[in-house]
C-alpha positions, 0 to 999 in steps of 0.5 A: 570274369568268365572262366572264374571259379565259382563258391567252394563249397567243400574246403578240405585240410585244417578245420578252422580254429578261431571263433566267430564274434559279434562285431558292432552291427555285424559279426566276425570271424577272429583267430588269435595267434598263440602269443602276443600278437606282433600286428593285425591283419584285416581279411577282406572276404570275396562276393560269396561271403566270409563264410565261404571258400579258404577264407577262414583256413587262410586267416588261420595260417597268417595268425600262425605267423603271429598276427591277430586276424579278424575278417568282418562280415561286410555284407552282413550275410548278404552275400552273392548267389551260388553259380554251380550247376546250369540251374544255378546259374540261371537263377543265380543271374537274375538274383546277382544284379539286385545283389550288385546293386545293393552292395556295390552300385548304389551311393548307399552301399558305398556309404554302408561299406565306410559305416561299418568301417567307420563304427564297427570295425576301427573301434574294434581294432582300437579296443584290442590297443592293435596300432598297425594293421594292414589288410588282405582281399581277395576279389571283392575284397579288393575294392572293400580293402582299398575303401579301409585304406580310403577310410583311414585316411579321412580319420583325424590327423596325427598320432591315429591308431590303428593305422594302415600301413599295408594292402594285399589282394589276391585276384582283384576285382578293384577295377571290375567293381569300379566300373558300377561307380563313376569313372575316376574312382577306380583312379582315385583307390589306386592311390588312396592306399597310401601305403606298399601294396602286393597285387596278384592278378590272373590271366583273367583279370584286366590289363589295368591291373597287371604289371605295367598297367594302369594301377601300377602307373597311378601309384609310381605317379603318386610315388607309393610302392606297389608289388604286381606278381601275375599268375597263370591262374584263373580269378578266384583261384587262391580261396577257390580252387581245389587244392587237389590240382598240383598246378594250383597247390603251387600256386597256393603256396607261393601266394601264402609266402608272397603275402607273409613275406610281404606284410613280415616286412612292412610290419618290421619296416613300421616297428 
């Protein structure tokens, strides 16, 4: 929406400390915690990519509560054009519509995004013996983690492993992707993730998606716990915005210790 941080182009603190590996047709930033992993924690990164922003400094600070995290490449390097100065962003509106045809309107993107799911990074989790799994996204990654949820629940039946049993997002986009896509589908992720959800809009995102709103309805319909904390911040802010800011800082660190607190519990409530 409008007022939303842009790329962070410069991420000052902790040097990221995992590695970057090829997983399937794509590649992955992976950091192993310093013992035996107790879970495994999917990140879904945002429109500019798994490069970009906080992405990497955050899946390191959840691998340090002992979880193994692996954030893919879901645009395999496609990702959305830097917005910065007025130039950019000029440019940069013109290049963002193929862009947003080629990984969220179109049937194909849909299907790409359930393939890569499907044949890179399921196997990946299953060749690390990893059983529950649950996921982190931020913007897009919303929507690209609900479509995990959704995958999850077109493999077989029975004793499946992994399996998801927990979603998180940060600054969701599920309802403005939604809009490039017929219109139940934003109906239709709400409750495909049959499992806890945490959800921390901003003052910018849409009703739909704050407490009281649609998504949360749809999912009290549908009797699946859903957690919405909103913060006065604007979208993009958590792996965006400049720590520098003590408003934001704060902010940032409530945030760290919702989502741990939250996936501490599911994977304890799933052990």
């Amino acid at each position: 929406p409008p007022g939303s941080y842009g790329p962070l182009v410069d991420s000052p603190g902790a040097d990221p400390t995992g590695e970057d590996i090829t997983l399937g047709s794509t590649t992955a930033y992976v950091k192993e915690p310093t013992g035996a992993p107790t879970g495994c924690i999917v990140v879904v990164h945002d429109l500019f990519g798994y490069k970009s922003g906080r992405h990497r400094q955050i899946a390191d600070f959840l691998a340090s509560k002992g979880w193994l995290v692996v954030m893919p490449d879901f645009y395999k390097g496609d990702n959305a054009p830097e917005m910065g100065n007025w130039w950019e962003k000029f440019i940069g509106f013109f290049k963002f519509i193929p862009f947003a045809y080629r990984t969220m309107r179109t049937s194909s993107a849909k299907a790409n995004l359930e393939q890569l799911i499907q044949d890179d990074v399921f196997p990946w989790l299953e060749e690390k013996k990893v059983t529950k799994v649950q996921w982190l996204g931020f913007c897009w990654g919303a929507f690209g983690g609900a479509y995990l949820s959704k995958c999850d629940q077109l493999r077989a039946t029975g004793d499946k492993k992994p399996a998801i049993i927990g979603g998180a997002a940060c600054h969701s986009s599920l309802h403005g992707v939604c809009k490039f896509a017929p219109a139940d589908e934003f109906d239709d992720l709400c409750v495909a993730m049959k499992h806890p959800f945490l959800s921390m809009p901003t003052k910018q995102d849409p009703a739909d998606e704050k407490p009281g709103g649609k998504l949360e309805q749809l999912r009290n319909d549908a009797g699946l716990k859903t957690e919405i904390v909103e913060f006065q911040q604007s979208h993009g802010w958590t792996n965006r915005a400049p720590l520098t800011d003590p408003e934001v800082k704060a902010d940032f660190e409530k945030s760290m210790t919702l989502i741990t607190e939250f996936f501490t519990k599911n994977f304890e409530a799933a052990s």
